[in-house]
Structure formats: C-alpha cells, structure tokens
N, C-alpha and C positions, 0 to 999 in steps of 0.2 A: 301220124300225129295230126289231131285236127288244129284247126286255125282256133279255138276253144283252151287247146293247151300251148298255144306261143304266145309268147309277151313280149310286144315290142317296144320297144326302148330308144327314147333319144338324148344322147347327151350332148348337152348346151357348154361350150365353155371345154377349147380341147389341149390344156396346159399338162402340168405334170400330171396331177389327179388324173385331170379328165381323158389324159392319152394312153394314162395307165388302167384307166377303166376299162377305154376302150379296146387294150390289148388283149385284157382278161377275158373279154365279150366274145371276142374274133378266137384271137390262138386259141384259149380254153375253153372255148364253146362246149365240146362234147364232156369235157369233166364238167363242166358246172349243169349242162345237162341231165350227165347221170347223177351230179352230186344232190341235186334238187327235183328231180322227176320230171320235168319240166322244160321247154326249149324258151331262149333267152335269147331272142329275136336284138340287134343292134339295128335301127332305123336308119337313124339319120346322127351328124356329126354336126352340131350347130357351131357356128363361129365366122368371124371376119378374116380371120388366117388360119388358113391350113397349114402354115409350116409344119407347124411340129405332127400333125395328122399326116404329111407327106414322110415326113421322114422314121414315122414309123411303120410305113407303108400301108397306111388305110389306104381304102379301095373308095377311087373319087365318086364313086357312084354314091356315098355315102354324104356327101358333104353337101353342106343347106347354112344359107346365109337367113333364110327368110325363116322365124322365129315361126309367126304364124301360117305358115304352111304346115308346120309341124304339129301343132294345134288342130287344125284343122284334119289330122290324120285321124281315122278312125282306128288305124292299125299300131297308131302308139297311144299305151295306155300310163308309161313311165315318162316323166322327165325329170333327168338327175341335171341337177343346178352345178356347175362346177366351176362357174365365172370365180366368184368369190367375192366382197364389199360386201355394204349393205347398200347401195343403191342401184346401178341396174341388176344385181343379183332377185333385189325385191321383186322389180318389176315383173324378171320374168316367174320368179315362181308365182305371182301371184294372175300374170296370165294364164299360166298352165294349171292351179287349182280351177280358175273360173271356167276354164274350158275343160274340165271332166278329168282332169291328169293327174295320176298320184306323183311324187313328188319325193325324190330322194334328191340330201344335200348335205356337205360334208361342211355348209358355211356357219362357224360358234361366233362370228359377233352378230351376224344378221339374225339368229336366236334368241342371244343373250337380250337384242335390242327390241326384238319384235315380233318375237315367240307365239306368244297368249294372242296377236290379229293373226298369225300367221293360221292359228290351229284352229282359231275360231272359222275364217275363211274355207280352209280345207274342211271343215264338218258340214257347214252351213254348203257344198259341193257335192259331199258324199263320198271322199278321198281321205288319204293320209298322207302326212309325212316322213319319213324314217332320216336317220339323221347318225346313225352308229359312228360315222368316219368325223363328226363334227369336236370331239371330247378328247380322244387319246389316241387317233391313225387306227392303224392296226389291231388296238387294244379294244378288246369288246366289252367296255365297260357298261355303254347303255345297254344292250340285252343283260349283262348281270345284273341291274336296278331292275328292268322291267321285266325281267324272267325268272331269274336261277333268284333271287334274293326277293322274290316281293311278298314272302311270308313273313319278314321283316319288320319290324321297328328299326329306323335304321337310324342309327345314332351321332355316327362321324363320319367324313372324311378327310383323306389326308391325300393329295394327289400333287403328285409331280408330272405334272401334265405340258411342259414344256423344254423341248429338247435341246435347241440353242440354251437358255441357261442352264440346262443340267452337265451339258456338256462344258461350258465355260465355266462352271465352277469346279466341276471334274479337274480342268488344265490346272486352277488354280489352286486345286487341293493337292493335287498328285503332285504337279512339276514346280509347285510356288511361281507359276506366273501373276502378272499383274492383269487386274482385268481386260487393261486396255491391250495389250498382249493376246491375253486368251480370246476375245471377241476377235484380234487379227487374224486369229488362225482359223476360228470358225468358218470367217467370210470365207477364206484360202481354201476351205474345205467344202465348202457348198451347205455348212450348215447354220449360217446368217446371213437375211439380208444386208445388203447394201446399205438398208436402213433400218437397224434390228429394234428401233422406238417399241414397236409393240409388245415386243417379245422382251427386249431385257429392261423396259419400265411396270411386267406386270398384267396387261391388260389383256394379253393373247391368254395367257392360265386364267385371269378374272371372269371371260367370257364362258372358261369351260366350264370352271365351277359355279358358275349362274345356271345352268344347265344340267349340273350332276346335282345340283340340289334339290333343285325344282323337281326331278323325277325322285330324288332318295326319301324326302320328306313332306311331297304331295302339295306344294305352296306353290305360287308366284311368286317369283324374287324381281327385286327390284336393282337391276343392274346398276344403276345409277349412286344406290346405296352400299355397295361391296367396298372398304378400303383397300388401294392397293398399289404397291408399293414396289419397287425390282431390285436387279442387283448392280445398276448401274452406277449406285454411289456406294458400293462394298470396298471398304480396306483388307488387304490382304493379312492386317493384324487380327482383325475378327476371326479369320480361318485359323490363323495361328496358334492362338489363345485357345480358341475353340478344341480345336485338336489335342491341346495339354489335358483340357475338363475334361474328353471323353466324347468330345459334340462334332457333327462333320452341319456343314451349310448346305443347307436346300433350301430353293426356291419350293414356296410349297403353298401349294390352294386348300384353303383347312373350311368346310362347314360342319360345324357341332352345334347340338344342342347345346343350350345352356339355360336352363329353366322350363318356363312358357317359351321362349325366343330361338331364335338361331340367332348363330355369330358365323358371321363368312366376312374372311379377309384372305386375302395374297401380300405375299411380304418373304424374305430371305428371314430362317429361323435354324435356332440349332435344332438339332436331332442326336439322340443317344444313337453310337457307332455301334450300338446293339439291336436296333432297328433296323426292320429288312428292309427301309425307305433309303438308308442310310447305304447300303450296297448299290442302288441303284446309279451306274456311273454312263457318262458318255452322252449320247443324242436320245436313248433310253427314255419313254416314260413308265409312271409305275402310280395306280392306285389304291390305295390301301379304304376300305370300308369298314365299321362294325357296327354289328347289326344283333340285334339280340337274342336271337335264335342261334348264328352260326357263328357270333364272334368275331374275329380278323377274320375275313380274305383279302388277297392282295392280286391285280392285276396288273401284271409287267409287258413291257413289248413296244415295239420300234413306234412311237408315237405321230410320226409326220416319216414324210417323202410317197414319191409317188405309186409306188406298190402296197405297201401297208395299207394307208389310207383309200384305196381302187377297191383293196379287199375286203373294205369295212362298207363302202359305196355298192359294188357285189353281190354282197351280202343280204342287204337292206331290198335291193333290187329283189334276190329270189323271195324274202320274206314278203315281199306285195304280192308275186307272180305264188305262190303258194296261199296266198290271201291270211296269212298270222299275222300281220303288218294290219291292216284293216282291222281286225277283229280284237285287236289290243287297242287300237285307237279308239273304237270303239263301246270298250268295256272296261277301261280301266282308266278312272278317273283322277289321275293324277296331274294331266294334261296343264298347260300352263292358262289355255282359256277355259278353263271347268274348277280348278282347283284358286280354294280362298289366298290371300293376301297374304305371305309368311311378317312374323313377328322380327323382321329382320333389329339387332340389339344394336347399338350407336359401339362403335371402336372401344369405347370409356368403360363400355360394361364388360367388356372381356374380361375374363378370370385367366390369369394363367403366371408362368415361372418368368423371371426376364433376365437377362445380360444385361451390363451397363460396364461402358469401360469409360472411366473419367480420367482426362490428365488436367492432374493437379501437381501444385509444388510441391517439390520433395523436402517438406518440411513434419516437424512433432506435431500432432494434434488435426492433421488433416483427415483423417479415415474416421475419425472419435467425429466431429461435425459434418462427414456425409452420411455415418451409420445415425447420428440424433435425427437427421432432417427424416430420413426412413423411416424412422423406429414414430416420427411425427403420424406419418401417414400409413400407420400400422404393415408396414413390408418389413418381413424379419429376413434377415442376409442368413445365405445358406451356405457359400464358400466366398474366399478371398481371393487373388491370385494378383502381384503384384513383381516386377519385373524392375531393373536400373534403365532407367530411357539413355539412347545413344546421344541423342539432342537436349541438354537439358531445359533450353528454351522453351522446348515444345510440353514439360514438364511429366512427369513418370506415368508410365497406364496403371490405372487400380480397377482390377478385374473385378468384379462382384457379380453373383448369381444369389437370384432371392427365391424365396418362397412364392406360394400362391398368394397373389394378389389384383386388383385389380388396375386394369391397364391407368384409365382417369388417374387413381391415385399416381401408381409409378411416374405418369406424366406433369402431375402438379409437383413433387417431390422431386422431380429432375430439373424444373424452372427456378426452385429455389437454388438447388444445387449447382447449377452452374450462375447465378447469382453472385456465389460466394468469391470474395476475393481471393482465393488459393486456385479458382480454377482456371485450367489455361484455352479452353474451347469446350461449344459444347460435348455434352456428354452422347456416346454412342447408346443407343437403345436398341436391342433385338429380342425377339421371344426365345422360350424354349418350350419344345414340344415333349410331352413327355409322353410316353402310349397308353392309349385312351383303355380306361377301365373295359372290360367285358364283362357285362350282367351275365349273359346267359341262363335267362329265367322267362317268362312270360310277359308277354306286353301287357 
C-alpha cells in the first residue's frame, strides 16, 4: 500500500466521542480497512489530558499537546474536532481548514451557530467538512438528505433527536413518574447531565434541526429564529390526558413547509400512538422525513453516547479518505454558505391541531364562553374531555382539542380565555402533530 492510499488522521479532543473514535481507528483498523479499501492512518491524539486516552490504552506515542505541530504535518490530511462548544472548538477547526485540513466534527451547536463562515472558509481552502455524528449519533440521517433522498422535494420533518428527553418522557409515560423523578434517574443512569439546561429546555434538538433543514430544503436557517421550547415545565396531567385521546408526548424538532415559507419549531407535542415516532422509547432517537418521491422514511437508532456517534465520526472520515466527502461539497449546492436565506414563518403563522387544558370553575355556562371566545377567532373544537378535579380550588381540567388553525389565533383566543373570571390559572397550550400528507407525485 502506498503512502498515496493512507490517510492520516488526528483527532483533537479525546472524551467519550473522541476515545471512542479513536478505538475504532486502532482495534478496527483492519475492518475499516477492508470495509473502505483504504488504510486509515490515526496520527496523533490532541488534548491537555490523556486520561481517558490512557485508560483506553492508546499507545503514548500518539499523543500531542501542540495543536499546530499537527497542522504542520504533511502526513495528516483529517482533523476530526471532538472538543465540543462553540469557542475553542471554532478556533481549532478553523486553524485546521486554513492549514489545508478536511475536517470532521460531530459539534450541532458550533453549526447551527456558524455553519455558512464555516463552509465558506473550508471552500475558500479547498477542503470539506463532514459532519454525520453532529444530528442523530449513530443514525445516518445526514447521508440520507444528501444521498439516498436528494431526488427529493423534501417536504417535512419530524425528529426525535434527543435522547435524554425521549428517555424521560418514556419514564413518565410508562411508570407515571414525575419529571423531576424521571430526570433523577436519567442523571443515575449516565443519561443526563449534571446540568441537562440544553437538553430538556430544547436547544440541543434546536441545533439539530437547524442543520436537518438547511440540507433537506437547500436554505440558510437562521438559528436565532427557531422557537423552542422543552419539557421542563411538562405536567404529568398532559401525559395523562394525552394517553385517554389516543396521543403519547414527544419532544419533537418539526421543519415543514408551509406555503412559500418553512416553519421550524421544537417544543413537547402530542403524536397519534399510531405513529411510528410514537414507539420510539428510551435514549433512542428516531427521524421521520417526507419527501415526494419516496413518501415517509423513517431513521431510528442510539442517538448519542460514545460508540454510535465514533461511528458516524468513522464514517465521515472514510468518506474524505475515498474523496465522496469532497466531491459532494463540491457539487452540490445546498451548503449553508452557497444556499439563499430560507423564508423562515414567525411561530403566529403555524397552521396546525392544538391541546388546551383550562381549569375553570366547575360551574353552568363555563365551556358555552370558552367555546364563544374560539368560535371568535374562527378555531372549531374537535373533542372535549373533562374529568371531577380532586382539588376543587385549583378548579376542574376541561380538555379541548381543535381543528386546524393558526397558532397567532389560538394564542390571542387563550389571552382572552384566561382573562375570564371562571378561570383558575393559565391555560395549558400544546400542539398536535398529525402525519404529514404524502404527495407522491412530481415536484
């Protein structure tokens, strides 16, 4: 094998990912050899501590503190980013485009945030960056946008792309815990941080779906403009309820068309238990796409931890070292620094189904003046569902599920509503997702 067909590789940054990549690199050398034709050279192991490099018994010859000596190597043509942040993470990928380096990185908010300089940088080089492990771990969602699906008009998604909240809703669904409960157990399990703000406010699935978009429907999204919402203030009554209608709770990263525009939000939404999103339990993630040509596909699989995600990192690696990785950067213009400005729609314009649980006094003529204040802002009620509260204080839940309408409306139409002197707090608001139409006709 000549020096022609080895690709040498450094990976920056030696934590869970990065140790898991690098074990792939070592122990599976000879499979990922034969699996790609190809030798996959591991250079060097950048970072300020080797611990976790020692104790997976990397071989010390491997390990470099000095960033730009690595740079400097003629014989590494990869540097996979595996720190994580968006700030010295930036830095270094953006020393290692400038110095001739393609660039694999499994980092979705350092994308979400700064994408379009990142790509423009790597072209203006003459590199790429690959990025599989940044969206869904394991799950090879980015090659199905930019491969298997790009004869596509692609019209939705619906992604459960985060595995601490699927799993703490999971507890809460299956075992009726209380959230606060169900995130205790996560931590106890290795499947939430310490401080899981990112993850169950929202903004961990925000970043991915700023990313699944931007490649599904060929725009710049503007991360800044995504509403997004978690499951940190979920009542366990919502599951409750939910579950009578036929609906289970997912966190769920939704971008559709809707006109001329996109609508991309994140937010806790029912789902029909007849939905294959709706099975997807535990640390699990799962995204569902359609497209107009193929209709639903759905991609499932272990979302984060340190093997999944190494493999999706791996992955991205042989695609350089085979040069399909290049040759899609450079021919397919969907990229976030070549592709126009999406039509991103303001929250108000959404079209869709909603929940609303209001406790009001349990008195005559209350359901007759929240159905008038609806019927105001043209929302027709589609079921009822009303229960005897244990607390009368806290005064009785009145379930309602409406028709299609628009988000703005439902939200002026709840200001009144809870307005009204019969009601006893505000009203709960969630969507419902129903499954997205299939054309399957020509773009």
């Amino acid at each position: 094998m000549t020096q022609d067909q080895i690709t040498g590789v450094a990976i920056v940054g030696c934590g869970t990912v990065g140790g898991a990549a690098a074990t792939i690199l070592t122990r599976d050398a000879e499979l990922v050899s034969k699996r790609c034709g190809t030798r996959i050279d591991l250079r060097y192991i950048v970072d300020v501590d080797f611990t976790c490099a020692e104790q997976l018994g990397m071989d010390a010859s491997l390990f470099c503190e000095d960033l730009d000596e690595v740079l400097n190597d003629d014989s590494v043509q990869i540097v996979a980013e595996l720190v994580g942040g968006t700030t010295i993470a930036k830095t270094i990928i953006e020393k290692a485009l400038n110095a001739g380096k393609h660039v694999v990185t499994a980092n979705k908010a350092l994308l979400a945030h700064h994408g379009a300089e990142l790509w423009a940088l790597a072209r203006s080089n003459n590199v790429c960056i690959a990025f599989e492990g940044s969206c869904a771990g394991g799950v090879p969602i980015v090659g199905a946008l930019c491969q298997g699906l790009l004869a596509n008009r692609i019209d939705a998604i619906f992604g459960i792309v985060n595995g601490t909240c699927n799993y703490i809703l999971s507890e809460m669904t299956t075992r009726g815990q209380s959230y606060s409960e169900a995130l205790t157990q996560a931590q106890a399990d290795g499947l939430a941080e310490a401080d899981p703000t990112l993850d169950v406010a929202g903004i961990d699935s925000a970043h991915k779906i700023a990313i699944l978009a931007a490649l599904a429907f060929g725009r710049k999204i503007d991360f800044d403009a995504i509403p997004a919402s978690g499951i940190d203030s979920l009542d366990t009554m919502e599951i409750r309820f939910g579950q009578e209608l036929g609906y289970v709770v997912k966190l769920l990263a939704i971008a559709q068309r809707q006109g001329d525009g996109l609508s991309l939000r994140v937010r806790p939404a029912f789902i029909s238990k007849e939905h294959p999103l709706a099975w997807v339990s535990g640390p699990f993630n799962a995204v569902s796409v359609y497209g107009h040509a193929t209709g639903h596909t759905m991609y499932y699989g272990r979302g984060a931890g340190g093997l999944p995600t190494a493999s999706a990192v791996v992955a991205d690696i042989t695609a350089i070292a085979l040069g399909t990785a290049q040759r899609q950067s450079e021919m397919i213009g969907i990229w976030p620094d070549q592709a126009p400005e999406a039509n991103q729609l303001a929250i108000e314009a959404v079209r869709g189904r909603y929940y609303l649980r209001v406790m009001a006094d349990d008195r005559p003529g209350v359901l007759a003046r929240v159905a008038d204040i609806l019927a105001e802002y043209d929302i027709s009620i589609c079921s009822v569902l009303q229960h005897e509260s244990p607390h009368a204080d806290a005064g009785v839940p009145v379930v309602i599920t409406t028709y299609e309408a628009t988000e703005g409306d439902v939200l002026s139409a709840l200001r009144k509503i809870d307005a009204l002197d019969v009601i006893k707090s505000k009203t709960t608001c969630m969507g419902i997702v129903d499954e997205h139409e299939e054309w399957l006709q020509p773009a």
